[in-house]
C-alpha positions as CSV (number, residue, x, y, z in Angstrom):
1,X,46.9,64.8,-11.7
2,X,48.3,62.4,-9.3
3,X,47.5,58.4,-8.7
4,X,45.1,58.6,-6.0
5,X,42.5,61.2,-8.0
6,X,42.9,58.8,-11.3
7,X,41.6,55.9,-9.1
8,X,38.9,58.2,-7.5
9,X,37.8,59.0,-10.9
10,X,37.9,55.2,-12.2
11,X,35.8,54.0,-8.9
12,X,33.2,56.9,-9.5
13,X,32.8,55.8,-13.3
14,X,32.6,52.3,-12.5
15,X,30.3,53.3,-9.8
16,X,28.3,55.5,-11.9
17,X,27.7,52.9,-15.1
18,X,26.8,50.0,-12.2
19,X,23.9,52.8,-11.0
20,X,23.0,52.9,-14.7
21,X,22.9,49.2,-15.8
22,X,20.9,48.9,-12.3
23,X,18.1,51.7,-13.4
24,X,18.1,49.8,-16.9
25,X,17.6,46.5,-15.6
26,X,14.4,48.3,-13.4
27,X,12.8,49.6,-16.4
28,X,12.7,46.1,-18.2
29,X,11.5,44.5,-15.0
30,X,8.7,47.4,-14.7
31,X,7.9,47.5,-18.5
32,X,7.6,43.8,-18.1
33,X,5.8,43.6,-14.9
34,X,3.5,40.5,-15.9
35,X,6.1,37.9,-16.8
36,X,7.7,38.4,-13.1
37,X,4.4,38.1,-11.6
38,X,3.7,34.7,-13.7
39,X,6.8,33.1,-12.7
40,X,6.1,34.5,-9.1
41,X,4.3,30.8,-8.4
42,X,7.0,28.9,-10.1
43,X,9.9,30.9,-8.0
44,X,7.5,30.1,-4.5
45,X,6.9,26.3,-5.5
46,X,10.7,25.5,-6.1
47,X,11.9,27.8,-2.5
48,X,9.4,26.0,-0.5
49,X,10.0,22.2,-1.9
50,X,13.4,22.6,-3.6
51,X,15.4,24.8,-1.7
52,X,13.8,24.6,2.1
53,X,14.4,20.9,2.0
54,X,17.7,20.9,1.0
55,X,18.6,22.1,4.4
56,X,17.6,19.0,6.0
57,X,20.2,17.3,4.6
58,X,22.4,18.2,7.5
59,X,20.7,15.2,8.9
60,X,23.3,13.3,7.1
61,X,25.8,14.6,9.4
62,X,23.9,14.0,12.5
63,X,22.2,11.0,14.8
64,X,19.2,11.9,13.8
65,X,16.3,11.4,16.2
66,X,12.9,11.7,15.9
67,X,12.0,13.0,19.1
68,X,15.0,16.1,19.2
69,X,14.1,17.0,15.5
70,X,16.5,17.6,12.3
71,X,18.3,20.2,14.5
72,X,18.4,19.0,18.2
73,X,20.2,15.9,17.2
74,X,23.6,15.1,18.1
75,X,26.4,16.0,15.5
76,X,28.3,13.3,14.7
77,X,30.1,14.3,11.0
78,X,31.1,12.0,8.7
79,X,30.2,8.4,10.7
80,X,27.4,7.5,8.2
81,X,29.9,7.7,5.0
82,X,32.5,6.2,6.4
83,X,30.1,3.6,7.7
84,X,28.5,3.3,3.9
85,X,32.4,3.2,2.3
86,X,33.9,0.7,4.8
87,X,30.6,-1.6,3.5
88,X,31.7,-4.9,1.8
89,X,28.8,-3.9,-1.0
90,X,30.1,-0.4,-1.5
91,X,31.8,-1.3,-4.6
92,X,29.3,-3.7,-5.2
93,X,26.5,-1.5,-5.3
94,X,28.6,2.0,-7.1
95,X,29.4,-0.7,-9.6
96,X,25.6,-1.9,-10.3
97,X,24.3,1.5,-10.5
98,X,26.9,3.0,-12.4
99,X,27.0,-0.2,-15.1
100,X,23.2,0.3,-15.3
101,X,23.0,4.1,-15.5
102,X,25.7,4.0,-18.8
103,X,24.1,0.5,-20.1
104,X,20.9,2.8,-20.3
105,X,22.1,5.8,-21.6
106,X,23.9,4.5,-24.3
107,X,21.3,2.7,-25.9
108,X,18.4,5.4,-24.8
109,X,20.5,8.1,-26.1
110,X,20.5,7.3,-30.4
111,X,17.3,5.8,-30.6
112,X,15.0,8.3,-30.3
113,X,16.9,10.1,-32.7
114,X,17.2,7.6,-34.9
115,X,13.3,6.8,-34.6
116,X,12.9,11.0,-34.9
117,X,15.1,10.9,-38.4
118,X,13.1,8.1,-39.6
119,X,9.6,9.6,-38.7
120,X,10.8,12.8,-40.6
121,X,11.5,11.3,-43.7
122,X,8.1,9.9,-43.7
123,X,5.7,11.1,-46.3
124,X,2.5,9.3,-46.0
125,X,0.6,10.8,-43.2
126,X,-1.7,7.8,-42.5
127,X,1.6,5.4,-41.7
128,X,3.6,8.4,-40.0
129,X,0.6,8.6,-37.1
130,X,0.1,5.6,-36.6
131,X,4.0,4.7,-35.9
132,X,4.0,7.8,-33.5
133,X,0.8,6.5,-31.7
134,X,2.0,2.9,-31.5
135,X,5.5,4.6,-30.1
136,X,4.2,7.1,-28.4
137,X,1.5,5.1,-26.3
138,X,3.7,2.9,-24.0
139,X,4.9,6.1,-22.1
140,X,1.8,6.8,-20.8
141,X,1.8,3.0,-19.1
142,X,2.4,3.2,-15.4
143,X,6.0,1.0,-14.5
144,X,4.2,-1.3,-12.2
145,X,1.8,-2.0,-15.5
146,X,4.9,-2.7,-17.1
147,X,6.9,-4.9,-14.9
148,X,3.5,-7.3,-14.6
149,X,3.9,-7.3,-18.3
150,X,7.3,-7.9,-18.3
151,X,6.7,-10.8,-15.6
152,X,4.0,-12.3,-17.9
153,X,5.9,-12.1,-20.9
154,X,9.1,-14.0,-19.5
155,X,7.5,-16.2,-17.1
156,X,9.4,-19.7,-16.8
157,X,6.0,-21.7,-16.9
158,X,3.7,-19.8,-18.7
159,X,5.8,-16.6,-20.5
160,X,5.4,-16.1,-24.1
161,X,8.8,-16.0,-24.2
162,X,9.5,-19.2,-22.5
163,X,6.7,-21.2,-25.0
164,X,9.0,-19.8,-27.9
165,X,12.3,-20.5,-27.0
166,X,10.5,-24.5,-26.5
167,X,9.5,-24.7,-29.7
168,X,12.7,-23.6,-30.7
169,X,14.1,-26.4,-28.9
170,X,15.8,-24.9,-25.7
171,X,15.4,-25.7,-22.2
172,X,12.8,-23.4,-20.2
173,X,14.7,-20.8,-17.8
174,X,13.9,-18.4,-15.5
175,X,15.2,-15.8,-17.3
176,X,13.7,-13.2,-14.4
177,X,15.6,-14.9,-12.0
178,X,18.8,-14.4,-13.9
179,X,21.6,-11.4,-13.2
180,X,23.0,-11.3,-16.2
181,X,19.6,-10.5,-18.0
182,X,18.1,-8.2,-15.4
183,X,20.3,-5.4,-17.0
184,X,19.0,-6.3,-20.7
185,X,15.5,-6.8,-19.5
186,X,15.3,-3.4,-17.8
187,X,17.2,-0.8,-20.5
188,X,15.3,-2.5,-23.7
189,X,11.8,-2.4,-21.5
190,X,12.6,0.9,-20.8
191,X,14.0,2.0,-24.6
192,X,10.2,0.5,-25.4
193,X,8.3,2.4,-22.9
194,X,10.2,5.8,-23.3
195,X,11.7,6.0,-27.0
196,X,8.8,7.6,-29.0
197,X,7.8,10.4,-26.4
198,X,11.9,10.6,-26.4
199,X,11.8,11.5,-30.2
200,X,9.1,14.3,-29.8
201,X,11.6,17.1,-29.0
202,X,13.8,16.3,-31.6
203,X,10.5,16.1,-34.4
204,X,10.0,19.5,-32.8
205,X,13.7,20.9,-33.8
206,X,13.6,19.1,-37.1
207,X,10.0,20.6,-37.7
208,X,12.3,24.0,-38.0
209,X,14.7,23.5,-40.2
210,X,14.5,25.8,-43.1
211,X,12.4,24.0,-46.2
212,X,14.6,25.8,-48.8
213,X,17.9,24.4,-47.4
214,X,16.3,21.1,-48.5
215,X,15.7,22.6,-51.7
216,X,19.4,24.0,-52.6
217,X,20.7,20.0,-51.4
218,X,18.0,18.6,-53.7
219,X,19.4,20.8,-56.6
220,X,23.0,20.0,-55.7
221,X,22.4,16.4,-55.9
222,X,22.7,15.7,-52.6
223,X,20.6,12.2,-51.6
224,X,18.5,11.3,-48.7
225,X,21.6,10.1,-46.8
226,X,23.2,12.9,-47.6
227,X,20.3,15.5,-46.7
228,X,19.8,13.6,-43.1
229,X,23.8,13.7,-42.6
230,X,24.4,17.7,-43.4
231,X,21.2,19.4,-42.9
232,X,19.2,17.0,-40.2
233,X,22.0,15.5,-37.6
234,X,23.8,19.2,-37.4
235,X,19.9,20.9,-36.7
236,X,19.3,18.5,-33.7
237,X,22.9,18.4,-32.6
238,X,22.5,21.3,-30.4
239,X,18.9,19.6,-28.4
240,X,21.0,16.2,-28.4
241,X,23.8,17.6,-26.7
242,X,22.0,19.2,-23.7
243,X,19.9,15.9,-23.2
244,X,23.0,14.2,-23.5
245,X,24.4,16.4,-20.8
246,X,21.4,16.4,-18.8
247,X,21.6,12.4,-19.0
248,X,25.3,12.3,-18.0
249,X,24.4,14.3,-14.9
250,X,21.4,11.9,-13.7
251,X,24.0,8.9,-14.6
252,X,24.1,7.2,-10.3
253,X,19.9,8.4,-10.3
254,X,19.0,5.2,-11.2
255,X,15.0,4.8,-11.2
256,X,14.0,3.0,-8.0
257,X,10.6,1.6,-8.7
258,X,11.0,-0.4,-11.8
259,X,14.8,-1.9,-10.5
260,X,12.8,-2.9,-7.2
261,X,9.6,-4.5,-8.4
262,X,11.9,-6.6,-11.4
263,X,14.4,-7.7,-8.2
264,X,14.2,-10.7,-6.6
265,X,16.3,-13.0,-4.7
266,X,18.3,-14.8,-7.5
267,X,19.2,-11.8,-9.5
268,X,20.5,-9.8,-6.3
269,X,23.9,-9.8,-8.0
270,X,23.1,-7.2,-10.6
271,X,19.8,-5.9,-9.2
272,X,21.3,-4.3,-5.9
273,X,21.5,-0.6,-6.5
274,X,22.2,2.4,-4.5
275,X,18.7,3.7,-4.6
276,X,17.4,-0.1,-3.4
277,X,20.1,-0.2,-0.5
278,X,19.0,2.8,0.4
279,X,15.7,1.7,0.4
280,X,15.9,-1.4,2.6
281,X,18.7,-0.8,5.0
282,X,18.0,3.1,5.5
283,X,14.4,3.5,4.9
284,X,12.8,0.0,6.2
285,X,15.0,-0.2,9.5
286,X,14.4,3.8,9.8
287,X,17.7,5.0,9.5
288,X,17.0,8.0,8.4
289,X,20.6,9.4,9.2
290,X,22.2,6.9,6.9
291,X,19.5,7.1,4.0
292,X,20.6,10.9,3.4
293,X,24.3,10.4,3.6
294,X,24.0,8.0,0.7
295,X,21.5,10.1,-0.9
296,X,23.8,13.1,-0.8
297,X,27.0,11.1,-1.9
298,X,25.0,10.2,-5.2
299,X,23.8,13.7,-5.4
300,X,27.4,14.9,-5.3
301,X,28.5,12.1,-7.8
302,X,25.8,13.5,-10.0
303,X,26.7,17.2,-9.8
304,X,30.5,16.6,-10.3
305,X,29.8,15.0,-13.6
306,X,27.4,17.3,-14.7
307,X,29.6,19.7,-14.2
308,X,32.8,18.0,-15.9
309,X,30.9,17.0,-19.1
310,X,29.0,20.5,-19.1
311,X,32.6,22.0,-19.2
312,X,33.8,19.5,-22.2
313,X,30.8,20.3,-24.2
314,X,31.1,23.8,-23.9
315,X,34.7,24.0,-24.9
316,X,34.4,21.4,-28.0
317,X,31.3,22.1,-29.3
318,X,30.1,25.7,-27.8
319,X,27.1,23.9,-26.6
320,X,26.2,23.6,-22.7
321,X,23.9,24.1,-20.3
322,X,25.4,27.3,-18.4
């Protein structure tokens, strides 16, 4: 039996186990017919406002203009990135964002688990409710709610804050107005607003872990530190890992609203963002053009560390995403 006929009778195996996998793969999708028909909505939602729009972003590349549309407008590459990377506050702004994003995801990231390993350990059920109410509750505050709060609460006349730091004997200051407490001001607002409802999926995870492994640490001696270190932390790890991932990859998505309503004129130095730029110089002088080719630069900043850390995670820890 010569060459060719051995690779004639590879290709027809090969062909004939693809034909098979392909006839198994219809019987699970026919034996399962009402799964695919729930997620038919989901799959229609995300094609016709995830994937559709995404096409527009060849405006990025173009002049855009109203009147020709998205794709009657003149072609003109890369002018808007080189025009947003030959900007004096280019490295201003990347820097902002990105000292922001980490500032924020470092402190945002233990907490809740920290608040989640506490709650657990909690035996009296009257106490244990009412700390996740009191935590849970400031999620469900709009951010404008919470920036008028936060404006109140430090105001230089009549802040709460202010009042206290007088009796205490130092000078009144507009601590709104200054750049190097906008960053503090925002993460630990934010850590207060979003820490409890943070914790919930990581209750959920410890909510599964296996009474009786409890039981055999008891009976080994092992303490309460002991119990949270080897049974607790290692259950969550997996959970903490993909948020962790998941926050790395959203790390130059800064949230707009909140960093623009807490901005103001004397705190510009640490308060100018990407997402704000974009907001006043693309959006506001209709620039539409230049507002996506920003847009998509952060995207692509986003995606390539999503993408690196995803990698790391899976070959340290066997943990990732995809």
């Amino acid at each position: 039996m010569n060459n060719v006929t051995l690779t004639r009778m590879k290709g027809a195996g090969t062909s004939i186990k693809h034909e098979g996998k392909m006839h198994s793969n219809f019987k699970k999708m026919k034996r399962h017919w009402q799964l695919y028909v729930l997620a038919i909505p989901t799959i229609i939602y995300f094609i016709i406002f995830k994937y559709i729009p995404m096409t527009n972003a060849v405006i990025a590349f173009k002049d855009y203009n109203v009147v020709q549309g998205i794709w009657g407008s003149a072609w003109i590459g890369w002018h808007h990135f080189e025009m947003f990377f030959n900007n004096p506050q280019f490295w201003t702004l990347v820097k902002n964002t990105f000292i922001l994003s980490v500032y924020a995801l470092l402190v945002s990231f233990p907490i809740p688990i920290i608040l989640a390993l506490c709650l657990n350990e909690v035996r009296t059920g009257f106490f244990k409710k009412f700390v996740q109410l009191i935590t849970y509750a400031p999620y469900f505050i709009s951010t404008v709610i919470i920036v008028s709060m936060i404006m109140m609460f430090f105001s230089p006349r009549l802040g709460i804050a202010t009042q206290f730091l007088e009796l205490l004997g130092f000078n009144a200051q507009n601590i709104l107005g200054s750049p190097s407490a906008f960053r503090h001001i925002y993460v630990w607002s934010d850590i207060w607003q979003t820490a409890g409802y943070s914790a919930i999926i990581y209750l959920a995870a410890l909510a599964g872990v296996s009474p009786e492994l409890y039981e055999a640490a008891k009976v080994d001696g092992a303490s309460r530190l002991q119990r949270i270190f080897h049974i607790d932390i290692p259950s969550i790890m997996p959970i903490a890992i993909i948020i962790l991932i998941l926050g790395v990859g959203n790390i130059m998505a800064v949230g707009f609203e909140k960093v623009y309503l807490l901005q103001n004129s004397l705190n510009l130095q640490t308060s100018e963002i990407i997402a704000t730029y974009v907001y006043k110089i693309g959006l506001l002088n209709a620039n539409f053009s230049f507002a996506t080719a920003v847009g998509l630069f952060n995207s692509v900043i986003n995606l390539i560390l999503l993408v690196a850390v995803n990698t790391i995670s899976r070959r340290v820890s066997n943990n990732s995403l995809w």
